[in-house]
C-alpha positions, 0 to 999 in steps of 0.5 A: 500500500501507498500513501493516500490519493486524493480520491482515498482523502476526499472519501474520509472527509465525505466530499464527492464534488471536486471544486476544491480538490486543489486545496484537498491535494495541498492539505493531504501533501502537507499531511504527508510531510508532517508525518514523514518529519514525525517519523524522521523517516521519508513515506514511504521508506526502503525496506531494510533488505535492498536487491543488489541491482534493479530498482529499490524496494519500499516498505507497503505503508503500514495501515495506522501510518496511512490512518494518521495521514488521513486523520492529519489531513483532515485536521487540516481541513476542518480548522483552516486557521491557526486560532479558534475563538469562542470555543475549547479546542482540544488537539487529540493525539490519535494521529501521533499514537498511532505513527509512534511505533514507527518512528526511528532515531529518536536520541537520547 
């Protein structure tokens, strides 16, 4: 499995038309990046046993990996702006719960 399309996003977020697919695609990129930089690892990444010749071999994106990208982007578009006024807002850790297993090089 790869990372989320587009078509996988807009069905996550229940959004059938297409006149704001632009602004979808930026935000699942971005999604994508933020995970990435949370894992200090690129998505998807290479396997760990590589063939001596012909093309790299990448490890299938685990299903919480994608799951966290989904729920990411979809942060992204329900709160557009940086601030929320009149209202708790609680951030939920669900995205990052569930890449924690993956990441690598964490340090001391």
């Amino acid at each position: 499995m790869s990372v989320p399309s587009l078509e996988q996003f807009k069905r996550h977020l229940r959004i059938r038309h297409s006149q704001e697919d632009e602004d979808l695609q930026e935000k699942l990129d971005t999604a994508i990046a933020d995970a990435a930089e949370f894992l200090n690892r690129p998505i998807p990444w290479l396997a760990a046993e590589q063939p001596e010749v012909g093309a790299p071999v990448y490890v299938a994106v685990p299903k919480p990996v994608r799951g966290a990208i989904l729920i990411m982007g979809a942060e992204l578009y329900a709160n557009r702006e940086q601030g929320v006024v009149g209202t708790i807002y609680t951030k939920m850790n669900t995205a990052e719960n569930m890449l924690r297993p993956f990441r690598i090089n964490l340090g001391v």
